[in-house]
Structures are given as C-alpha cells and as structure tokens.
C-alpha atoms as an extended CHARMM CRD file, in Angstrom:
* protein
*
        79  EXT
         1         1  UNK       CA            -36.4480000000       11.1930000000      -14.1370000000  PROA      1               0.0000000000
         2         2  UNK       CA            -35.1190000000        9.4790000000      -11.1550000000  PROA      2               0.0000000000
         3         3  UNK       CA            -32.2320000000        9.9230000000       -9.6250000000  PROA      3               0.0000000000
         4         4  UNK       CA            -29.5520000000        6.9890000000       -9.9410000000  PROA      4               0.0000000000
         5         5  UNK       CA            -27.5870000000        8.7790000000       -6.4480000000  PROA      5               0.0000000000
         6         6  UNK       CA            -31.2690000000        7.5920000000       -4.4910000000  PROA      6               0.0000000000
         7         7  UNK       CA            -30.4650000000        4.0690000000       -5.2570000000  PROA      7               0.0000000000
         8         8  UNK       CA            -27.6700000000        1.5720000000       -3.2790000000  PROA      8               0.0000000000
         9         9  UNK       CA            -24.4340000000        1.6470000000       -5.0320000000  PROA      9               0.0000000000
        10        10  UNK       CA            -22.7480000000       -1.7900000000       -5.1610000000  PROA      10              0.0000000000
        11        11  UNK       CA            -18.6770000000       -1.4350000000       -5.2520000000  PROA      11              0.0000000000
        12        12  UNK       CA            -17.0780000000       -4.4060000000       -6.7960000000  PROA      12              0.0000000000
        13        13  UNK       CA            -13.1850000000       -4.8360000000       -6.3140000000  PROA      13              0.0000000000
        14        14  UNK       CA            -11.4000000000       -6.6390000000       -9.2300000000  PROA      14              0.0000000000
        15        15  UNK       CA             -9.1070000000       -8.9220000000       -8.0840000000  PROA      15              0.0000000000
        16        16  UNK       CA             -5.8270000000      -10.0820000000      -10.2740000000  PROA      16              0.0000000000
        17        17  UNK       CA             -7.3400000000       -6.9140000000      -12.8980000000  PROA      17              0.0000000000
        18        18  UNK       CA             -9.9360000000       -9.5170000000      -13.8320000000  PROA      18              0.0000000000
        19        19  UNK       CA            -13.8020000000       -8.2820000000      -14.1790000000  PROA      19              0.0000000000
        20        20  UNK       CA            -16.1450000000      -11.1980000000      -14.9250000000  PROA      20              0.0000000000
        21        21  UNK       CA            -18.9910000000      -10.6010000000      -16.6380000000  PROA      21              0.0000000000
        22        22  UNK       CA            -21.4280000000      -12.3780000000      -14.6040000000  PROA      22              0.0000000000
        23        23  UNK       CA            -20.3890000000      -11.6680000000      -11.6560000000  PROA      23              0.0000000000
        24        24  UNK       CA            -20.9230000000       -7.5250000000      -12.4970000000  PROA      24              0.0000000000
        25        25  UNK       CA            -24.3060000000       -8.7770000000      -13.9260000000  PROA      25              0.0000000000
        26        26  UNK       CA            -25.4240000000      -10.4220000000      -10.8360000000  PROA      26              0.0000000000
        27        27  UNK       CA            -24.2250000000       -7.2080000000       -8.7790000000  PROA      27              0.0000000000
        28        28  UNK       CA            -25.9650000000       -5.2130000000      -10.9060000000  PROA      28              0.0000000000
        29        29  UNK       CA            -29.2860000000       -6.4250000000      -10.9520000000  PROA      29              0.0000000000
        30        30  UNK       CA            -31.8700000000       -5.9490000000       -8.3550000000  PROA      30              0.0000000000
        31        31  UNK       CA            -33.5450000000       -9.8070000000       -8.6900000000  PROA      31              0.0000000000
        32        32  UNK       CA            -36.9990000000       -8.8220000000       -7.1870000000  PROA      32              0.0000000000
        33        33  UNK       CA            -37.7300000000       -6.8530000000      -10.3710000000  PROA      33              0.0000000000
        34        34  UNK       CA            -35.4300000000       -7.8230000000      -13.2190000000  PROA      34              0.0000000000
        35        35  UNK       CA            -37.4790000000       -9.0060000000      -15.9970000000  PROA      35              0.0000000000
        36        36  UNK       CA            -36.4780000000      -12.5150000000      -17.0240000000  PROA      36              0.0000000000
        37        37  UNK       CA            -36.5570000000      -11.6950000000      -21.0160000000  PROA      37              0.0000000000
        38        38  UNK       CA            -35.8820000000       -8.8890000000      -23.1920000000  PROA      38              0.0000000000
        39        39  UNK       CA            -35.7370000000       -8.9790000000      -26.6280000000  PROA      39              0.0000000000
        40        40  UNK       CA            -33.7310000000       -5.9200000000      -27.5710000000  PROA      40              0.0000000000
        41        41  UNK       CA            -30.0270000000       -6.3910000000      -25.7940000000  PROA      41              0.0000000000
        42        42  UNK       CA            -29.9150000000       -2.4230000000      -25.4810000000  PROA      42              0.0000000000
        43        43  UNK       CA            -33.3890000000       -2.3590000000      -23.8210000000  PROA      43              0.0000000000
        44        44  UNK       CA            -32.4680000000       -1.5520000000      -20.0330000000  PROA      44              0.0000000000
        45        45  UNK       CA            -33.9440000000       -4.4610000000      -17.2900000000  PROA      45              0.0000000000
        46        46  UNK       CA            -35.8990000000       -2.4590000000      -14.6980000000  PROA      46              0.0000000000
        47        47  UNK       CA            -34.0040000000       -2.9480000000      -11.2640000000  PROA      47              0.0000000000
        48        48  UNK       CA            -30.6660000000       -2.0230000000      -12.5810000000  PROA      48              0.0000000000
        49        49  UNK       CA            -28.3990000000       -1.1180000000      -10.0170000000  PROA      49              0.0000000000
        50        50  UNK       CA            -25.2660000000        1.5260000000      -10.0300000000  PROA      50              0.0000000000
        51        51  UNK       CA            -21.8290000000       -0.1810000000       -9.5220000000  PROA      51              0.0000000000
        52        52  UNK       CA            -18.3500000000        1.3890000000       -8.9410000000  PROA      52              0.0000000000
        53        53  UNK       CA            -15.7540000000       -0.6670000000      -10.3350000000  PROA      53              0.0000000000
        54        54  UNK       CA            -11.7890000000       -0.9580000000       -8.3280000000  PROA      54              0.0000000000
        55        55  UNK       CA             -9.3730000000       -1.7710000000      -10.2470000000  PROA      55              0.0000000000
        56        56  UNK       CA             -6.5080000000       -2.3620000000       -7.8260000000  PROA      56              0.0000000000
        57        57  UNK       CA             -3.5970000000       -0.4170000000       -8.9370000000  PROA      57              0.0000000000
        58        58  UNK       CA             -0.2000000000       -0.2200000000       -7.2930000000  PROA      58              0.0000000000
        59        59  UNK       CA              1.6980000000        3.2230000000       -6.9520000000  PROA      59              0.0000000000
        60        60  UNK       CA              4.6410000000        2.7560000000       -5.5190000000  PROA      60              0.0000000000
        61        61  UNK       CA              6.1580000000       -0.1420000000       -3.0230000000  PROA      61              0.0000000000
        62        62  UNK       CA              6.3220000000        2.4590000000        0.3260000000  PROA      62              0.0000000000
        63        63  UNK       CA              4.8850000000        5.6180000000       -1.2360000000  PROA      63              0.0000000000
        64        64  UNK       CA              3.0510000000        7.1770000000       -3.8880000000  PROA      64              0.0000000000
        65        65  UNK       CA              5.0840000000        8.4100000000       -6.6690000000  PROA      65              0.0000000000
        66        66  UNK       CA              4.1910000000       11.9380000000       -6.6960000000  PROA      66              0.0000000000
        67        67  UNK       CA              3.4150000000       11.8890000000      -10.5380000000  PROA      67              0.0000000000
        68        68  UNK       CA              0.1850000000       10.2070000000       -9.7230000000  PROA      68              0.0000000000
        69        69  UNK       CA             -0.8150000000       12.7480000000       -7.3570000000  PROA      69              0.0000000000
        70        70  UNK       CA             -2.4490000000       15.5050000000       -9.4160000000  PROA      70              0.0000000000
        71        71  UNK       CA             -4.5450000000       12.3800000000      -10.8430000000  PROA      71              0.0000000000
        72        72  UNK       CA             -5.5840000000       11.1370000000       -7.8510000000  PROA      72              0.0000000000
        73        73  UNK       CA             -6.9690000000       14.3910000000       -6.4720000000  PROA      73              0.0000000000
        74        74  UNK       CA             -9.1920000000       14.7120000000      -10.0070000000  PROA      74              0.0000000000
        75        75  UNK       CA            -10.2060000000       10.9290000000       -9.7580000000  PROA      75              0.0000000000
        76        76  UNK       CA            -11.3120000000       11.9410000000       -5.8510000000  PROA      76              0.0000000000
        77        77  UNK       CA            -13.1460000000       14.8140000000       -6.1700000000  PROA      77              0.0000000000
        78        78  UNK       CA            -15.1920000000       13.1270000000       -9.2240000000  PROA      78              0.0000000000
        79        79  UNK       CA            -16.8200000000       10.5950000000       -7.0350000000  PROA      79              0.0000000000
C-alpha cells in the first residue's frame, strides 16, 4: 500500500465558509492520470490527490478566547 504522506498535499482555504464542489474536485485530481470515466461513483480515479480543507474561523476580535485553547492544541498536534 502506498503511502498518501509521499504524495503533494493541496490546502484549499474556504472563503465566506463556502466549499465548492468543483473547485475541491479540480484540486484534487492529478489531470495527467485521472481516468475520464468510471462507472461506479465509489470507484476511486487513479491520481487522487490529498487535500486539507481551512475553514476560516474567528476566535476572538484581539485574542483567542482561552476556551478554544485546549482544542486548538488537539487540532495541532493531529496534523
């Protein structure tokens, strides 16, 4: 099994808390080896590439309330 860490990562930033669809498709997809049909929607396209999603969130107006910090450290250390 390969490893999906050896791959780029593409990081896509939502802006307004808005994802569309195919814009996260085209990111996704490595065009030099996507197939161009598949017949089974679940079947996954070779050249499929890892994406972190931002979903801008805001915290506080000067600081972070410290409520969300605890959070924030588990979020961290999981990427």
């Amino acid at each position: 099994a390969s490893n999906e860490f050896e791959r780029p990562i593409n990081v896509h930033v939502a802006m307004d808390n808005t994802l569309v669809l195919d814009e996260i498709r085209k990111l996704c997809q490595n065009h030099s080896k996507v197939r161009k049909t598949t017949k089974n929607p679940n079947d996954k396209p070779e050249g499929w590439k890892p994406l972190i999603i931002i979903i801008p969130l805001r915290l506080g107006l000067t600081n972070v309330n410290t409520e969300y910090i605890d959070q924030l450290k588990v979020l961290n250390s999981a990427v």
